[in-house]
Backbone as a printed PyTorch tensor [residue, N CA C, xyz], in Angstrom:
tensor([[[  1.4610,  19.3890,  16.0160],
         [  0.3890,  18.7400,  15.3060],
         [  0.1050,  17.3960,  15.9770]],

        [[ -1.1600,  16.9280,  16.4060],
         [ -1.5440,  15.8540,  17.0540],
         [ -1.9160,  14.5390,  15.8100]],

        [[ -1.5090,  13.4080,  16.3660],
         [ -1.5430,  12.4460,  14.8850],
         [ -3.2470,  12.3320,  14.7020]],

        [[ -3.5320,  11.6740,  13.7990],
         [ -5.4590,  11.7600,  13.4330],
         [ -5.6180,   9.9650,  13.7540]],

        [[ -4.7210,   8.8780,  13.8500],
         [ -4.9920,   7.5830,  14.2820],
         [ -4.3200,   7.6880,  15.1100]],

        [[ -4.5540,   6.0990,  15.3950],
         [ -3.4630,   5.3300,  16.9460],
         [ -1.6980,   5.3140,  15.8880]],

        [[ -1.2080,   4.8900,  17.2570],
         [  0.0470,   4.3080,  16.6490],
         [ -0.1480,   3.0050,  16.1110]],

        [[ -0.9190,   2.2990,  16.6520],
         [ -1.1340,   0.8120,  16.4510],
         [ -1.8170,   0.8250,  14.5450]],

        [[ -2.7200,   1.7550,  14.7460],
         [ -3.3090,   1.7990,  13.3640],
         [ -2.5420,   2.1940,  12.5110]],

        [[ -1.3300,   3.2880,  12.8780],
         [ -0.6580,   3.8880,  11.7040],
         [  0.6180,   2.8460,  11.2280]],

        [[  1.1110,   2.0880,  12.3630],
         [  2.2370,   0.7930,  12.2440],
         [  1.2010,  -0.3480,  11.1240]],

        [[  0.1080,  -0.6930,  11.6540],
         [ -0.2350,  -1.8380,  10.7630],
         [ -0.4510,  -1.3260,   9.3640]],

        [[ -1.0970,   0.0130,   9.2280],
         [ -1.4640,   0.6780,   7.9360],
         [ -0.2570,   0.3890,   7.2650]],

        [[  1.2170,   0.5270,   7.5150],
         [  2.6470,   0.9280,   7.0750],
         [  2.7840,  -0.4970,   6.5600]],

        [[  2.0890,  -1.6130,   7.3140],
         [  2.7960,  -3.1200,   7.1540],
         [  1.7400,  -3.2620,   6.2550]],

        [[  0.6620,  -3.3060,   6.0950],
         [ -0.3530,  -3.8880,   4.9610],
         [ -0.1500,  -2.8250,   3.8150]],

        [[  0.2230,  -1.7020,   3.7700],
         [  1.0320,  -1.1590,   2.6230],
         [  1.6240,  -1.3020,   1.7590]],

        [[  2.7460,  -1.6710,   2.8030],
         [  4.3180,  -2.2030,   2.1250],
         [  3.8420,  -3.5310,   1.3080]],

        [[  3.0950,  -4.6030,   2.0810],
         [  2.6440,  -5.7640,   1.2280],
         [  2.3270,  -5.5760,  -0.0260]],

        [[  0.9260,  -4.5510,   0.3720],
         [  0.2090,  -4.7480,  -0.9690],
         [  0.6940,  -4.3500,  -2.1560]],

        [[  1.8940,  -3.1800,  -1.7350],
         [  2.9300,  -2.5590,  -2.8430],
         [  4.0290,  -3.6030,  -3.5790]],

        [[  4.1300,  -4.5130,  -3.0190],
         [  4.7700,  -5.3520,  -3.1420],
         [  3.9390,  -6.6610,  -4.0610]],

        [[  3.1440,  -6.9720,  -3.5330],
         [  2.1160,  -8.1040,  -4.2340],
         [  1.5520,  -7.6900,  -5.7800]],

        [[  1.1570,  -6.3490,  -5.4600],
         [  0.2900,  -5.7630,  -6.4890],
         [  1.0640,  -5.3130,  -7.5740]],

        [[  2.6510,  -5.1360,  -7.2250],
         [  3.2160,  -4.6050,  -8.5020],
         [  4.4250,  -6.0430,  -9.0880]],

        [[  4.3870,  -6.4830,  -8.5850],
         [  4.1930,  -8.3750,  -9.0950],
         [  3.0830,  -8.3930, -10.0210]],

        [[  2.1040,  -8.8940,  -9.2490],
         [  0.6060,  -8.9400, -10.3750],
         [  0.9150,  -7.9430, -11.5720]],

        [[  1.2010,  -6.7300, -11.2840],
         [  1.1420,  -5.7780, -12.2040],
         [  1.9720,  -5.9020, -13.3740]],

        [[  3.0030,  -6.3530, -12.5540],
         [  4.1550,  -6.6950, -13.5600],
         [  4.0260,  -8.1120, -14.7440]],

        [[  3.4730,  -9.1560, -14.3950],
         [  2.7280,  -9.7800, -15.1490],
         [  2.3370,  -9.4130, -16.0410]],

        [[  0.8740,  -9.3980, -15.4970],
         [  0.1560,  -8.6460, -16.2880],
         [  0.7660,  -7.5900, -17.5390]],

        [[  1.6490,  -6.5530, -17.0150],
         [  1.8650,  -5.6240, -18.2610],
         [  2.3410,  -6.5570, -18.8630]],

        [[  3.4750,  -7.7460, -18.6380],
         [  4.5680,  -8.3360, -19.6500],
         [  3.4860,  -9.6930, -20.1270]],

        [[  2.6020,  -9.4390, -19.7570],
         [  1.8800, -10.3170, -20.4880],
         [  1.8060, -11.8230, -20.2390]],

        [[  2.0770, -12.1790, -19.3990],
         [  2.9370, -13.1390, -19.0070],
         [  2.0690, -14.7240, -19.2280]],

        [[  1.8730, -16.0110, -19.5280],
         [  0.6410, -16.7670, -19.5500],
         [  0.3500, -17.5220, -18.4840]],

        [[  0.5490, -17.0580, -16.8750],
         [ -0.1870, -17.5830, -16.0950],
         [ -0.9420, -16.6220, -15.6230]],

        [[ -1.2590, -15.3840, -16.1930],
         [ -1.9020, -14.4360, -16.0570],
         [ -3.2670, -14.2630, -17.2080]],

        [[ -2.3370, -14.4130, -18.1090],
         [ -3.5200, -13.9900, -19.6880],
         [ -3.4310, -15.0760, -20.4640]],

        [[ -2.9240, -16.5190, -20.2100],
         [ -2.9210, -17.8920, -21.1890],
         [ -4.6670, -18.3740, -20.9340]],

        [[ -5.2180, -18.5150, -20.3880],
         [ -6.6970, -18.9930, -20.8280],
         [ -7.6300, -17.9960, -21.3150]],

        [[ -8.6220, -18.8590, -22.0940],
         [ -9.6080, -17.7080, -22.4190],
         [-10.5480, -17.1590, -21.4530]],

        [[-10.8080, -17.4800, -20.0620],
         [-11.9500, -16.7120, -19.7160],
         [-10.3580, -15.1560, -18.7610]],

        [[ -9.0860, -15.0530, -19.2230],
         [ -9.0720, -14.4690, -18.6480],
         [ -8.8950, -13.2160, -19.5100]],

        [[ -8.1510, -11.8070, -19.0680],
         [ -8.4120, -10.7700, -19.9450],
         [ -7.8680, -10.4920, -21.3240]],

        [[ -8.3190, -10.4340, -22.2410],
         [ -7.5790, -10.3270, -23.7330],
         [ -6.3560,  -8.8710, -23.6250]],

        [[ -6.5940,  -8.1200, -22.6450],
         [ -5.6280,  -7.4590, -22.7740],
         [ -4.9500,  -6.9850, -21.5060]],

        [[ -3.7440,  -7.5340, -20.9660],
         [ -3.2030,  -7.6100, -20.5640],
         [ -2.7740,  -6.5590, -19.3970]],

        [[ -2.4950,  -5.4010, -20.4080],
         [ -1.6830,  -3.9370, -20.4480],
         [ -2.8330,  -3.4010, -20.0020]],

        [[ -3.4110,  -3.3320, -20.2980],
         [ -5.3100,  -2.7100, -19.8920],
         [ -5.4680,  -2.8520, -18.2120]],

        [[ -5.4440,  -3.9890, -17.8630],
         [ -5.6980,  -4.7730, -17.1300],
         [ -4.3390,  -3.8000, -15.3830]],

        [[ -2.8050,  -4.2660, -16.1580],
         [ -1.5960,  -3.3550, -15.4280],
         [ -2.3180,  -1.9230, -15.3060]],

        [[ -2.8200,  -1.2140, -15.9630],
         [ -2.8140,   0.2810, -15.1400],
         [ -3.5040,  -0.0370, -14.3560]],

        [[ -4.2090,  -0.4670, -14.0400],
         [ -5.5570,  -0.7730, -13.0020],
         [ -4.8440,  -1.2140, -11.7600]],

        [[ -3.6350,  -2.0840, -12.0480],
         [ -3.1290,  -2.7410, -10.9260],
         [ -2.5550,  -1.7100, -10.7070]],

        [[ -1.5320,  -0.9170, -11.4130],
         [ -0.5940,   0.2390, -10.8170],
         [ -1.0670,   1.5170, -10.4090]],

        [[ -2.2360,   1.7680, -10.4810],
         [ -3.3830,   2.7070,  -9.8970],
         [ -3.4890,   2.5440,  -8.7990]],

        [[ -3.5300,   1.0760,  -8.4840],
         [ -3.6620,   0.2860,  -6.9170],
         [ -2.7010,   0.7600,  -6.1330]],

        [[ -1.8140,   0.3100,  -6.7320],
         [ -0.1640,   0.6770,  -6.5380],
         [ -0.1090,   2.3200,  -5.7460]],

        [[ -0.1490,   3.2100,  -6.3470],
         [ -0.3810,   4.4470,  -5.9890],
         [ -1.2960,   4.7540,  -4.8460]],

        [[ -2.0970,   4.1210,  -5.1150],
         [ -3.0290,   4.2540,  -3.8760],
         [ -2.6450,   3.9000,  -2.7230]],

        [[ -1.9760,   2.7690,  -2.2750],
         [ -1.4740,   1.9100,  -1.2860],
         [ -0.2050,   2.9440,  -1.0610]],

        [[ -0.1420,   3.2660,  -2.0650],
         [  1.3590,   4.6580,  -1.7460],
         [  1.2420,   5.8020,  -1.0440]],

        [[  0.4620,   6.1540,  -1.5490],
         [ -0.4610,   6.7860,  -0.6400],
         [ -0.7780,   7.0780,   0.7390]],

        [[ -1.2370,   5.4570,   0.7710],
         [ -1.3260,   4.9990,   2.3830],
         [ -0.4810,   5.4610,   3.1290]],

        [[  0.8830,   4.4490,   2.5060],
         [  2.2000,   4.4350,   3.2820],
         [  2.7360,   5.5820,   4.0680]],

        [[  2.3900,   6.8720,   2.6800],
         [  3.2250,   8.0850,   3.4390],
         [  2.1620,   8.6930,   4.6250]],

        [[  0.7150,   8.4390,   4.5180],
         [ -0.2370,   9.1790,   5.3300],
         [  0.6010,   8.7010,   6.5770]],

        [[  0.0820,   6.9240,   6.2760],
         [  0.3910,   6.1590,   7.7200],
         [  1.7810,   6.6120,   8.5040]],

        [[  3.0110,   6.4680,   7.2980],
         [  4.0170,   6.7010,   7.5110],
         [  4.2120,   8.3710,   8.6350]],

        [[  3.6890,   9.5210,   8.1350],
         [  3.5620,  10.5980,   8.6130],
         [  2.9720,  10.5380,  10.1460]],

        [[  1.4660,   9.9830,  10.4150],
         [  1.7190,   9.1600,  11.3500],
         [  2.2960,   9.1170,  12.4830]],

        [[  2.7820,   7.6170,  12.3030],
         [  3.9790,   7.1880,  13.1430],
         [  5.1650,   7.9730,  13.1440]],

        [[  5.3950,   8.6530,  12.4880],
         [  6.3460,   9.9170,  12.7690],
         [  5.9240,  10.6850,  13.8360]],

        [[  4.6810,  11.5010,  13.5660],
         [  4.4900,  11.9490,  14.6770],
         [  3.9800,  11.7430,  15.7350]],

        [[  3.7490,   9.8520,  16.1190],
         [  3.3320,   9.8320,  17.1830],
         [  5.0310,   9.1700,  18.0570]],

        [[  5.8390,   9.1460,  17.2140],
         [  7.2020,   8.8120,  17.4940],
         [  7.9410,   9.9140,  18.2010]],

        [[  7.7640,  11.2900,  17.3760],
         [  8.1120,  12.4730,  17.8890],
         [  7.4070,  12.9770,  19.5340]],

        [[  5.9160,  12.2630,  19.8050],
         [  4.5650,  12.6570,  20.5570],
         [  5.7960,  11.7560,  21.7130]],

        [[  5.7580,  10.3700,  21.5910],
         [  6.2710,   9.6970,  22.4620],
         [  8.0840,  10.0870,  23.0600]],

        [[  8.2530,  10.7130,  21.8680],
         [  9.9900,  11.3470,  22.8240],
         [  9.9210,  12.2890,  23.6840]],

        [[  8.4100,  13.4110,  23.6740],
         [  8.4010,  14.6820,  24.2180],
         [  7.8520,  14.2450,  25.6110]],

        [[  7.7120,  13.2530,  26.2070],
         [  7.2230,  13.1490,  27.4820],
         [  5.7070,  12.7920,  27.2170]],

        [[  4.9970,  13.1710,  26.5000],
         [  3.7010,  13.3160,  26.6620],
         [  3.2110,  12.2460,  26.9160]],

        [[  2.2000,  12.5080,  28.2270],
         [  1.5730,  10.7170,  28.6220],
         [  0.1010,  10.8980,  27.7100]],

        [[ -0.0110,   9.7170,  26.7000],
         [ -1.3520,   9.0780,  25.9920],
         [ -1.9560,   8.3960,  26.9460]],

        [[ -3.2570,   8.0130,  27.1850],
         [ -4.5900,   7.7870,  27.5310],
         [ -5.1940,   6.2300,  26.9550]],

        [[ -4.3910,   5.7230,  26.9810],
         [ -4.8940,   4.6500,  25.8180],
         [ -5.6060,   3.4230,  26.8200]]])
């Protein structure tokens, strides 16, 4: 099976992933626990928990990413042990 990106694209995809999985389920985590530098003023959301699935939806998505990207760099890891000369 030939990979569908670069390696370069599938490595950075893996690193802005991992971040956003990381950032977003922080935020998320807030948010569900309600926390008041998240939901203490009024222009921000009255509900909190509402607010967390949305972030952990994100979450999934970026998960997503990871394993596409992840799959990937697998096989352009496997591409690069077999000899094969890329064109790049």
């Amino acid at each position: 099976m030939k990979p569908v990106v670069s390696a370069f694209n599938a490595w950075s995809c893996i690193v802005v992933s991992v971040a956003a999985i990381i950032i977003l389920s922080i935020i998320g985590g807030l948010f569900k626990a309600e926390h008041h530098t998240m939901v203490g003023s009024t222009e921000d959301p009255p509900n909190g928990k509402a607010v967390a699935g949305s972030v952990f939806a994100a979450v999934v998505v970026y998960a997503v990413f990871l394993v596409f990207c992840g799959l990937q760099a697998l096989l352009h890891v496997r591409q690069s042990k077999k000899g094969a000369i890329s064109l790049n």
